[in-house]
mmCIF file of the N, C-alpha and C atoms, coordinates in Angstrom:
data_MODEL
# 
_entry.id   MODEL 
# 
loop_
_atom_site.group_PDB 
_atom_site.id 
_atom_site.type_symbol 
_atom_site.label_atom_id 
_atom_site.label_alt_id 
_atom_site.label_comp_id 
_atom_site.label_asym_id 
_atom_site.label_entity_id 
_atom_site.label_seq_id 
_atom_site.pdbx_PDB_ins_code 
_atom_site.Cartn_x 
_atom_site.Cartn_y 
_atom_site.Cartn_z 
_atom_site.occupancy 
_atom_site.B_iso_or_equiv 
_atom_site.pdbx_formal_charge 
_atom_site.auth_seq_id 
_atom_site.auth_comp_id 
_atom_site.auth_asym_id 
_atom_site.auth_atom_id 
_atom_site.pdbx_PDB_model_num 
ATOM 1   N N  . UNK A 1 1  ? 89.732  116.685 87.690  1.00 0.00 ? 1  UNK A N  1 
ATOM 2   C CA . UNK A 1 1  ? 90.704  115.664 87.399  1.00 0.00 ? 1  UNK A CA 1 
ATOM 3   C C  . UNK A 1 1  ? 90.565  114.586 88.454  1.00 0.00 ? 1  UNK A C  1 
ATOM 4   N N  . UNK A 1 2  ? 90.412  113.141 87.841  1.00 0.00 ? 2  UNK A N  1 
ATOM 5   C CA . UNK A 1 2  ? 90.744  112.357 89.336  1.00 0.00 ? 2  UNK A CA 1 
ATOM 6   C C  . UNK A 1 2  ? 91.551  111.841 89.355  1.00 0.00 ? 2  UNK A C  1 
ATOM 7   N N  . UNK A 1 3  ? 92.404  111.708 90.699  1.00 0.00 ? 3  UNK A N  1 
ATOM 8   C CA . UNK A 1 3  ? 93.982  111.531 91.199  1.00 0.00 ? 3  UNK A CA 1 
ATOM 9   C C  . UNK A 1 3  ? 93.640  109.829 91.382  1.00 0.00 ? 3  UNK A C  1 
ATOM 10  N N  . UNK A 1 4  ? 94.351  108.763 91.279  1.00 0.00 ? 4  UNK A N  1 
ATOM 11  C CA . UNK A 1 4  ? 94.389  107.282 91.136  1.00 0.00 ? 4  UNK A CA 1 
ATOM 12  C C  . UNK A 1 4  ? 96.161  107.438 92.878  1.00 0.00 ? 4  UNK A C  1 
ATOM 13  N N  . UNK A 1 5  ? 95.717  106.354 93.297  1.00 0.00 ? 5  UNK A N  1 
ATOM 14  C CA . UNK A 1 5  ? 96.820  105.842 94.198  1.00 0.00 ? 5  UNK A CA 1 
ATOM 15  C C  . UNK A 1 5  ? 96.843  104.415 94.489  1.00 0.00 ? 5  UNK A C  1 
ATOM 16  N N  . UNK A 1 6  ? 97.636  104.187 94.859  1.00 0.00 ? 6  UNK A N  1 
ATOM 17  C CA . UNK A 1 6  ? 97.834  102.749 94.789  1.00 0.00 ? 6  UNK A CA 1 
ATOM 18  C C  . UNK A 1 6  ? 98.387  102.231 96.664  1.00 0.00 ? 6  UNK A C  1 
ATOM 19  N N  . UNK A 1 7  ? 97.578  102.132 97.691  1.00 0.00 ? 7  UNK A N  1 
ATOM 20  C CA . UNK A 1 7  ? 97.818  102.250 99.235  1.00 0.00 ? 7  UNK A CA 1 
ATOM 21  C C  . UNK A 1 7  ? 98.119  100.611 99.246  1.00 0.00 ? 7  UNK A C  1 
ATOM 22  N N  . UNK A 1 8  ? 99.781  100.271 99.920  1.00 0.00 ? 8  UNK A N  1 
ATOM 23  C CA . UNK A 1 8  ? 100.022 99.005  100.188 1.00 0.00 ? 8  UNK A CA 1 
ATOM 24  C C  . UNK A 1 8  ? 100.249 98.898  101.573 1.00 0.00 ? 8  UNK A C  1 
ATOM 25  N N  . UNK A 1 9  ? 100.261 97.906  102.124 1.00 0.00 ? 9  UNK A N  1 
ATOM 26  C CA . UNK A 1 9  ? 100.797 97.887  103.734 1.00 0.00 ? 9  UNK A CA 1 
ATOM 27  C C  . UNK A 1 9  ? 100.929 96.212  103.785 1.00 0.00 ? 9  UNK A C  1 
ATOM 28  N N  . UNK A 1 10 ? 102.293 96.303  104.769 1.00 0.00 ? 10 UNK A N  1 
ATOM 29  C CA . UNK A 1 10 ? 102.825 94.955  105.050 1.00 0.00 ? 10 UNK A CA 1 
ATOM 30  C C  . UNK A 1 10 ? 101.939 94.044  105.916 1.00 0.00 ? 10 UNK A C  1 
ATOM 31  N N  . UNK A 1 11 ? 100.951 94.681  106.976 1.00 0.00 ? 11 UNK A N  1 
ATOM 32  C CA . UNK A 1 11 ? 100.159 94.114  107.642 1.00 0.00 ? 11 UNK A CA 1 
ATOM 33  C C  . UNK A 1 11 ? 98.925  94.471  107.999 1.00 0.00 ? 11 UNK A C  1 
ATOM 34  N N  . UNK A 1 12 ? 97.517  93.891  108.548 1.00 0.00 ? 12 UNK A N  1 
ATOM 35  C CA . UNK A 1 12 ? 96.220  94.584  108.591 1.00 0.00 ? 12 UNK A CA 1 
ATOM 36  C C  . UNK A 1 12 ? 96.280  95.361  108.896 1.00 0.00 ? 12 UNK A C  1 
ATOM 37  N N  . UNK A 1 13 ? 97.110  95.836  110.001 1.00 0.00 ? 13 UNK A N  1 
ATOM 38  C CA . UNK A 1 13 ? 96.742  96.601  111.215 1.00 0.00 ? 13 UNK A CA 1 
ATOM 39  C C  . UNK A 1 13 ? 97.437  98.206  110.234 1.00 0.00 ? 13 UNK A C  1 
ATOM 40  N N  . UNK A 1 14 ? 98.799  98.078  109.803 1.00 0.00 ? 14 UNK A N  1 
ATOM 41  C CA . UNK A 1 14 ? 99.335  99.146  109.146 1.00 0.00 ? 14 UNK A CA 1 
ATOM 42  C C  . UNK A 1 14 ? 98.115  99.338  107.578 1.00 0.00 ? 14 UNK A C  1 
ATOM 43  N N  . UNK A 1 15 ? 98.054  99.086  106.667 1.00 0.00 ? 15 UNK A N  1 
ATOM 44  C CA . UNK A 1 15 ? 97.203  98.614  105.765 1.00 0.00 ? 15 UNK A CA 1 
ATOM 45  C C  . UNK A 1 15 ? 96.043  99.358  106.196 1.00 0.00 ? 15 UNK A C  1 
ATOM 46  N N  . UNK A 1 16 ? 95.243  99.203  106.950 1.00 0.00 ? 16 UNK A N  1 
ATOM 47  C CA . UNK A 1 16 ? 93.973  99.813  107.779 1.00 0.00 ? 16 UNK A CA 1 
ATOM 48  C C  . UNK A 1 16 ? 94.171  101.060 108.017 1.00 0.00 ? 16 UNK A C  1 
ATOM 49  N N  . UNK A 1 17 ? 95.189  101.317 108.328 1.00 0.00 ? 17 UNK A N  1 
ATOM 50  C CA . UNK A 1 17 ? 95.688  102.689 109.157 1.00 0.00 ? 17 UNK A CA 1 
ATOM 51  C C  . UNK A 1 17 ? 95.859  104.097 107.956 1.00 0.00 ? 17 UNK A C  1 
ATOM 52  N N  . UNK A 1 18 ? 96.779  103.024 106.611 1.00 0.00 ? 18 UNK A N  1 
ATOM 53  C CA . UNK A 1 18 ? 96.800  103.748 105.529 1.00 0.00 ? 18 UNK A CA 1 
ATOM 54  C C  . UNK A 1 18 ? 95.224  104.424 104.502 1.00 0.00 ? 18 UNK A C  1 
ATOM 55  N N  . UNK A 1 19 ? 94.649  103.252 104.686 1.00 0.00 ? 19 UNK A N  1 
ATOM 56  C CA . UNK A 1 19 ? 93.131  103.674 104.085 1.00 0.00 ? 19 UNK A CA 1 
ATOM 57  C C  . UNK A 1 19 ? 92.097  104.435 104.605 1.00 0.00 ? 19 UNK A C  1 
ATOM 58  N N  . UNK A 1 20 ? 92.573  104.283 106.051 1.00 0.00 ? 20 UNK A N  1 
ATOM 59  C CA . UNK A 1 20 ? 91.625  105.117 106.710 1.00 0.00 ? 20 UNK A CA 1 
ATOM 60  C C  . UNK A 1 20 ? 91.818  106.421 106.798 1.00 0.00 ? 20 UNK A C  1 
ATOM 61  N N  . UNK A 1 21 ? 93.308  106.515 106.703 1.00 0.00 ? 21 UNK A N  1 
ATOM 62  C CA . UNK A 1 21 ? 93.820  107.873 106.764 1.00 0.00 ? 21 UNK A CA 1 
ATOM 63  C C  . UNK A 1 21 ? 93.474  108.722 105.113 1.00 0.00 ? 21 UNK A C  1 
ATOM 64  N N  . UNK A 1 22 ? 93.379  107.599 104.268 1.00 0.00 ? 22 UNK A N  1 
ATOM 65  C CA . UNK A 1 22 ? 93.076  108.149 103.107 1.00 0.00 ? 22 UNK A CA 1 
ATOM 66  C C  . UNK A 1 22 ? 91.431  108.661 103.081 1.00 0.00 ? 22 UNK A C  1 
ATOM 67  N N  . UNK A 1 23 ? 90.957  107.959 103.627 1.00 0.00 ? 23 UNK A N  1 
ATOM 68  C CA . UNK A 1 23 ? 89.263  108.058 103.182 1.00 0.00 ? 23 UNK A CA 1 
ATOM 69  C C  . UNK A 1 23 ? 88.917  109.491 104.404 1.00 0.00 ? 23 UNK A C  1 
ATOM 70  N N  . UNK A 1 24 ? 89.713  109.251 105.212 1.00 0.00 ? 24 UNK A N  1 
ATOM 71  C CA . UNK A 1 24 ? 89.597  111.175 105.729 1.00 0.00 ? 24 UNK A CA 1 
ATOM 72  C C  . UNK A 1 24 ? 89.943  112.240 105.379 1.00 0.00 ? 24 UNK A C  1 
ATOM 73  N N  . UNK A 1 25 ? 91.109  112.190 103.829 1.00 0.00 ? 25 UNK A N  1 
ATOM 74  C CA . UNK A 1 25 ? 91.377  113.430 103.047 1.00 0.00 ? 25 UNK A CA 1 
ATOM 75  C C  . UNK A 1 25 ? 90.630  112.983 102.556 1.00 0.00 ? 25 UNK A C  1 
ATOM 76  N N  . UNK A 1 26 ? 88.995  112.244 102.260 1.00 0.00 ? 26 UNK A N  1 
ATOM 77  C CA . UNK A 1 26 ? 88.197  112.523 100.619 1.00 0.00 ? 26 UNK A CA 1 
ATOM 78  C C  . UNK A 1 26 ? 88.041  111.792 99.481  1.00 0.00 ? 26 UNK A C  1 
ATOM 79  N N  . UNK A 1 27 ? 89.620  110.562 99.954  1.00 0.00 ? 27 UNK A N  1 
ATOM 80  C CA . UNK A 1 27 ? 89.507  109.414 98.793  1.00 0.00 ? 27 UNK A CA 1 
ATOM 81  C C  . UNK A 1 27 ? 88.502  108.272 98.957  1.00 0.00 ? 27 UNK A C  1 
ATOM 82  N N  . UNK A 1 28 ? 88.265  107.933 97.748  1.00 0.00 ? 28 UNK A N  1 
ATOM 83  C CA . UNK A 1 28 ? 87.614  106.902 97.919  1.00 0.00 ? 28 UNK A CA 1 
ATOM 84  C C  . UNK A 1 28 ? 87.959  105.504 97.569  1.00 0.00 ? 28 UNK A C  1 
ATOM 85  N N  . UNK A 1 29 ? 87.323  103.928 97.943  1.00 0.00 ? 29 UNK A N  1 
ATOM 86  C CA . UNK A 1 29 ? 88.167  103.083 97.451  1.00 0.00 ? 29 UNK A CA 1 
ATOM 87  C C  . UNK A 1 29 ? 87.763  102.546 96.088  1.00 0.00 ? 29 UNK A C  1 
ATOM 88  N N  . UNK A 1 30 ? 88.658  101.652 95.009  1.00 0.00 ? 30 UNK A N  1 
ATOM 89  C CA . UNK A 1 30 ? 88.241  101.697 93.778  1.00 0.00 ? 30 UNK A CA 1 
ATOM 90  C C  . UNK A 1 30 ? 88.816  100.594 93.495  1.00 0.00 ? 30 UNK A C  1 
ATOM 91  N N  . UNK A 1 31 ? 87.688  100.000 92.749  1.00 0.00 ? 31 UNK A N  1 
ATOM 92  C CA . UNK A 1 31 ? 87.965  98.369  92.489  1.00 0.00 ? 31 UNK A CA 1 
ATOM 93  C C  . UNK A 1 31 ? 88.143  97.742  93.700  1.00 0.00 ? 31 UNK A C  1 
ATOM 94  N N  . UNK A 1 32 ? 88.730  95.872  93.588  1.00 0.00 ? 32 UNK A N  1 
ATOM 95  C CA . UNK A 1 32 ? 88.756  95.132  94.699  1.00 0.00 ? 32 UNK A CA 1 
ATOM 96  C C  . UNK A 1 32 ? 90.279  95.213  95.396  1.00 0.00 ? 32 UNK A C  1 
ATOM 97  N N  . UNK A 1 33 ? 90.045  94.803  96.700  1.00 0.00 ? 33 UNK A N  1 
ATOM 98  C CA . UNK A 1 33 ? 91.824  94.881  97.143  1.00 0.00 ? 33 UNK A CA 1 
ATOM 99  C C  . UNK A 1 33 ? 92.199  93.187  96.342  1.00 0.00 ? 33 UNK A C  1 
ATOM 100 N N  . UNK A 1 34 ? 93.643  93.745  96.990  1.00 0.00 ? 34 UNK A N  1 
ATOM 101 C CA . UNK A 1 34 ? 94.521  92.781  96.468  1.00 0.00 ? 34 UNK A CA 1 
ATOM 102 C C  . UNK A 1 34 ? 95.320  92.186  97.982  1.00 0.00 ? 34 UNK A C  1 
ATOM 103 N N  . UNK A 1 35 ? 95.651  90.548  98.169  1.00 0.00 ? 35 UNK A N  1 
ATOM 104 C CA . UNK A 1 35 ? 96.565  90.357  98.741  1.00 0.00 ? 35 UNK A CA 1 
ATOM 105 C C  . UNK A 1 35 ? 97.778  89.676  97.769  1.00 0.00 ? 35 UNK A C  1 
ATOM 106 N N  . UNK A 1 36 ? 99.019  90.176  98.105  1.00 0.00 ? 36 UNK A N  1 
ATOM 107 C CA . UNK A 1 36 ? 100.088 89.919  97.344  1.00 0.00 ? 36 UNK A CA 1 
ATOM 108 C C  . UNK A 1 36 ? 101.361 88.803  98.423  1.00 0.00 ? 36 UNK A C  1 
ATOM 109 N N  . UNK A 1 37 ? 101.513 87.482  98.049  1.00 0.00 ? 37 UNK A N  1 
ATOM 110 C CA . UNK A 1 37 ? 102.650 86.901  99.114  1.00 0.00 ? 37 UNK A CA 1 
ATOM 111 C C  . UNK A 1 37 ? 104.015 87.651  98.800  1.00 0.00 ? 37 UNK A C  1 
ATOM 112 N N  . UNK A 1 38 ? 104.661 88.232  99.632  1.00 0.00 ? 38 UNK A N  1 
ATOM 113 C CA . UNK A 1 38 ? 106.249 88.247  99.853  1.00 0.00 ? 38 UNK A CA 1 
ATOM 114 C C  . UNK A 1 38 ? 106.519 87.309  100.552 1.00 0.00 ? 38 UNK A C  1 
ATOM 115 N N  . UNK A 1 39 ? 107.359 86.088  99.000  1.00 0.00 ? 39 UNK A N  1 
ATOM 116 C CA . UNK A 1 39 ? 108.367 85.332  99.590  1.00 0.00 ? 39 UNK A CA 1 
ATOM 117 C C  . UNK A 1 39 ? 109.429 85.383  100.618 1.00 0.00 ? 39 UNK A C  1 
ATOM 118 N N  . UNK A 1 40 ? 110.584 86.850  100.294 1.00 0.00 ? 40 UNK A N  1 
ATOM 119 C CA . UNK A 1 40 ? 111.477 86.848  100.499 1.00 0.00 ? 40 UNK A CA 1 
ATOM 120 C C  . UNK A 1 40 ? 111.267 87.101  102.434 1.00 0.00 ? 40 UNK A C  1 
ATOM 121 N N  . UNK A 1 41 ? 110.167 88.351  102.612 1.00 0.00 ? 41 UNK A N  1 
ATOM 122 C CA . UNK A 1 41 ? 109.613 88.542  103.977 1.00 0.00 ? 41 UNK A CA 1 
ATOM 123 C C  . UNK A 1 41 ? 109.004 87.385  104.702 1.00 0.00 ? 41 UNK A C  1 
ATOM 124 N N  . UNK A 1 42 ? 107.968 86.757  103.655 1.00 0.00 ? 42 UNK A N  1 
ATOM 125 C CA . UNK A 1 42 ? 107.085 85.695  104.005 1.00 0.00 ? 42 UNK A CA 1 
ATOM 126 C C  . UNK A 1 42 ? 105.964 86.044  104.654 1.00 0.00 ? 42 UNK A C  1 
ATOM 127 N N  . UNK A 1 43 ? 105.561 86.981  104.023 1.00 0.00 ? 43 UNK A N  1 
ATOM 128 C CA . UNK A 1 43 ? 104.067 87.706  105.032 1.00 0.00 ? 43 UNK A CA 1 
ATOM 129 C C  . UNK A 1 43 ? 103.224 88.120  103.491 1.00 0.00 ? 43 UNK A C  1 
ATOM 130 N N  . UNK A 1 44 ? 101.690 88.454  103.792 1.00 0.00 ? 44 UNK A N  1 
ATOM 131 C CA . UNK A 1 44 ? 101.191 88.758  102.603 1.00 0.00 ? 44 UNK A CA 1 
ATOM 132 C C  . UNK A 1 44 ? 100.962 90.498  103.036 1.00 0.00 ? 44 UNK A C  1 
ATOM 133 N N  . UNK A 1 45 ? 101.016 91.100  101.736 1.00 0.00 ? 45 UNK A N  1 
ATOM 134 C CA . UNK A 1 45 ? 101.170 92.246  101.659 1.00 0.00 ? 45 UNK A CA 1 
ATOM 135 C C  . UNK A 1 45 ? 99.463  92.979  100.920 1.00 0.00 ? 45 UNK A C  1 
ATOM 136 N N  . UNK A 1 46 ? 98.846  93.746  101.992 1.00 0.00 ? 46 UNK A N  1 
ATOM 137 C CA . UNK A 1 46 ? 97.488  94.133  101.438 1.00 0.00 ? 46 UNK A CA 1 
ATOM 138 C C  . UNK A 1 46 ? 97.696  95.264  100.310 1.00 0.00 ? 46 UNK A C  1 
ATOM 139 N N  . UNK A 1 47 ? 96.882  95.242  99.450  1.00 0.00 ? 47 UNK A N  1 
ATOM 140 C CA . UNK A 1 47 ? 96.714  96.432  98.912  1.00 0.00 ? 47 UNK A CA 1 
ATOM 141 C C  . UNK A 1 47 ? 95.373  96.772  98.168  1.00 0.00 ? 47 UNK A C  1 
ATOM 142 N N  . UNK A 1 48 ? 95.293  98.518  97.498  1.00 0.00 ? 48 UNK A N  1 
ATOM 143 C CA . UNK A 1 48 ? 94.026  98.859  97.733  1.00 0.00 ? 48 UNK A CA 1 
ATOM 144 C C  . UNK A 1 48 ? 93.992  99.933  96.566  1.00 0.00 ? 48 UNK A C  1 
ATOM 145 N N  . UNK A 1 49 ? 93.585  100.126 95.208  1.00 0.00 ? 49 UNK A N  1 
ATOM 146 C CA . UNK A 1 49 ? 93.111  101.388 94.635  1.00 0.00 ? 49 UNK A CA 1 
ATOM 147 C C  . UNK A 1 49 ? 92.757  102.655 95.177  1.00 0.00 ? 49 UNK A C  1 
ATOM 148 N N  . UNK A 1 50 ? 93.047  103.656 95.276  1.00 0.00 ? 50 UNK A N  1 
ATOM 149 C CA . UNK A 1 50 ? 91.799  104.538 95.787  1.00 0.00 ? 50 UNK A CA 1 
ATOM 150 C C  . UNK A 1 50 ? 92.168  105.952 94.579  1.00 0.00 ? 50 UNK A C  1 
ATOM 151 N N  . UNK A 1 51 ? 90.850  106.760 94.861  1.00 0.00 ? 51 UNK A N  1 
ATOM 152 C CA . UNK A 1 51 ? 90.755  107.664 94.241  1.00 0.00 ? 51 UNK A CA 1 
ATOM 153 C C  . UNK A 1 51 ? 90.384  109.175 94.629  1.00 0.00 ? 51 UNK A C  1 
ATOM 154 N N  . UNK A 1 52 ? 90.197  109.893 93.762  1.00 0.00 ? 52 UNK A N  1 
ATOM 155 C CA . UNK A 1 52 ? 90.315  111.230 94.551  1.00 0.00 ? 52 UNK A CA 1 
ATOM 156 C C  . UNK A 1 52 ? 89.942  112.322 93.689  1.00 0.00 ? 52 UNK A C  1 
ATOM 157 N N  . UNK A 1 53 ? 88.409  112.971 93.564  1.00 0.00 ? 53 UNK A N  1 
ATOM 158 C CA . UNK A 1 53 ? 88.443  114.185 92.205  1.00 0.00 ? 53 UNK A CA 1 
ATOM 159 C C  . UNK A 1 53 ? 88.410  115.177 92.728  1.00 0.00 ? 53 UNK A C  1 
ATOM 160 N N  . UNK A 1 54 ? 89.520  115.954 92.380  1.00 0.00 ? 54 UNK A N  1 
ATOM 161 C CA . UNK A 1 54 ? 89.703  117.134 92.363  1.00 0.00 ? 54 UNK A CA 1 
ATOM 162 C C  . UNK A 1 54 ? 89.935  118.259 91.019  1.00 0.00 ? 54 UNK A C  1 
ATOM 163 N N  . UNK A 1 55 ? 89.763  119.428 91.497  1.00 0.00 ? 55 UNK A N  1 
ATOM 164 C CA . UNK A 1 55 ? 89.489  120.163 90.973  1.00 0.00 ? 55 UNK A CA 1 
ATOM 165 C C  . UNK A 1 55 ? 91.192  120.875 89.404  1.00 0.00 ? 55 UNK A C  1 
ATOM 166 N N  . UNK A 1 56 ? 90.633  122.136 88.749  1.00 0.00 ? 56 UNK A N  1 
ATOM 167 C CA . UNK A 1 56 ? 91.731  121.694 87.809  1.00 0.00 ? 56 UNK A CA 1 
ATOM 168 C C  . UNK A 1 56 ? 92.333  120.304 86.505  1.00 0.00 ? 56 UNK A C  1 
ATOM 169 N N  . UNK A 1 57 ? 93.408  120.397 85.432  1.00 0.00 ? 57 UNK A N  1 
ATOM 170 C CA . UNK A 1 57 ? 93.584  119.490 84.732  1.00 0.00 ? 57 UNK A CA 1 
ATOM 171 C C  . UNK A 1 57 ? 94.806  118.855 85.441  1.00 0.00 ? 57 UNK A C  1 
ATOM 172 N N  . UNK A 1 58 ? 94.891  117.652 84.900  1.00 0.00 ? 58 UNK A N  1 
ATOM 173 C CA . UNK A 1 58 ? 96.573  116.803 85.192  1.00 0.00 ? 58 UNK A CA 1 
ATOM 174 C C  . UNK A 1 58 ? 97.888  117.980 84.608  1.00 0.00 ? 58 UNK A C  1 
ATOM 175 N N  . UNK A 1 59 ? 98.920  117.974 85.152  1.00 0.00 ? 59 UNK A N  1 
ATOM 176 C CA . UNK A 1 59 ? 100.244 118.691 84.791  1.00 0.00 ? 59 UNK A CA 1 
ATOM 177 C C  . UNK A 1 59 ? 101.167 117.502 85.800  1.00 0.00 ? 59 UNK A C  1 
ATOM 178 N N  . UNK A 1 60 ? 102.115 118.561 85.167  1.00 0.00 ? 60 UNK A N  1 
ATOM 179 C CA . UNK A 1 60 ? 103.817 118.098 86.126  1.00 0.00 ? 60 UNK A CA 1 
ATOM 180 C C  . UNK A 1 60 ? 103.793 118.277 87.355  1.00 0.00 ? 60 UNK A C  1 
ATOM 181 N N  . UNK A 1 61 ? 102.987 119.352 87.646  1.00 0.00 ? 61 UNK A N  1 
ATOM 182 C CA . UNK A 1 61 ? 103.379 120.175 88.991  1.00 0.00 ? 61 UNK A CA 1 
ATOM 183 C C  . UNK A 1 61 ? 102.281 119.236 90.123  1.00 0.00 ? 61 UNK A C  1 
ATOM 184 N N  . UNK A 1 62 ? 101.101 118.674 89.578  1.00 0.00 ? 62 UNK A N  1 
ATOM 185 C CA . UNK A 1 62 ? 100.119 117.779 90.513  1.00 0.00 ? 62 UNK A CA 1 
ATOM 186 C C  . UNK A 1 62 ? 101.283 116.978 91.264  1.00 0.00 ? 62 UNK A C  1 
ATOM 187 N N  . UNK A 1 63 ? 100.998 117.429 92.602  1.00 0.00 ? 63 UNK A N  1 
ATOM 188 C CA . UNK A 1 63 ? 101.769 116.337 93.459  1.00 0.00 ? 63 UNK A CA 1 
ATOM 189 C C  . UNK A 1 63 ? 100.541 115.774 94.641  1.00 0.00 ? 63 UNK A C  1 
ATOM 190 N N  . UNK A 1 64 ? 100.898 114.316 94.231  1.00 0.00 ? 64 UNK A N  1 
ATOM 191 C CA . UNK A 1 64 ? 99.523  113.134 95.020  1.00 0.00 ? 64 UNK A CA 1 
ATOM 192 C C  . UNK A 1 64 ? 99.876  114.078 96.698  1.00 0.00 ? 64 UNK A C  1 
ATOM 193 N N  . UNK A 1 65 ? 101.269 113.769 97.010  1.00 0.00 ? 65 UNK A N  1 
ATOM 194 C CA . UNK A 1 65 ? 100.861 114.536 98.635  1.00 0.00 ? 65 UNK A CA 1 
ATOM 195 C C  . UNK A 1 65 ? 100.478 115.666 98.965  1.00 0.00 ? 65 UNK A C  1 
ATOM 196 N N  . UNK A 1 66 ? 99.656  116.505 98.130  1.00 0.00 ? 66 UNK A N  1 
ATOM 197 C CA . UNK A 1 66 ? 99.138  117.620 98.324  1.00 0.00 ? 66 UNK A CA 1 
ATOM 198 C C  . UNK A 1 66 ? 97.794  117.588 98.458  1.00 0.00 ? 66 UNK A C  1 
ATOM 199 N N  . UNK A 1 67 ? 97.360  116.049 98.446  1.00 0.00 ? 67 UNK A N  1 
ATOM 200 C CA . UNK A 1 67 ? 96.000  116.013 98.211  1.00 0.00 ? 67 UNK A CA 1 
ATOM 201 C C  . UNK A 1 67 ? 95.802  114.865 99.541  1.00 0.00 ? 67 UNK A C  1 
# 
């Protein structure tokens, strides 16, 4: 089965921290990032696809933080 996530962060430095931490459980990244403006904050907000195949089918019980 492959697991889809969606990693956002308010700034490079956090943002970086999230993907990297992902690509050391195994994920990988998928498709292009995205920068998104928050008006209301006024900062742009990174974000990033990633993915993940593991083993087994999709159910209820798949929980993304187990992976």
């Amino acid at each position: 089965m492959k697991l889809y996530r969606y990693l956002t962060g308010p700034d490079d430095v956090s943002f970086c921290k999230r993907v990297s931490a992902a690509l050391n459980k195994g994920w990988q990244l998928h498709g292009d990032p995205t920068l998104t403006f928050d008006p209301v904050k006024g900062r742009v907000i990174c974000g990033q696809a990633i993915v993940k195949e593991v083993e087994g089918e999709w159910s209820d019980e798949v929980v993304l933080s187990d992976h």
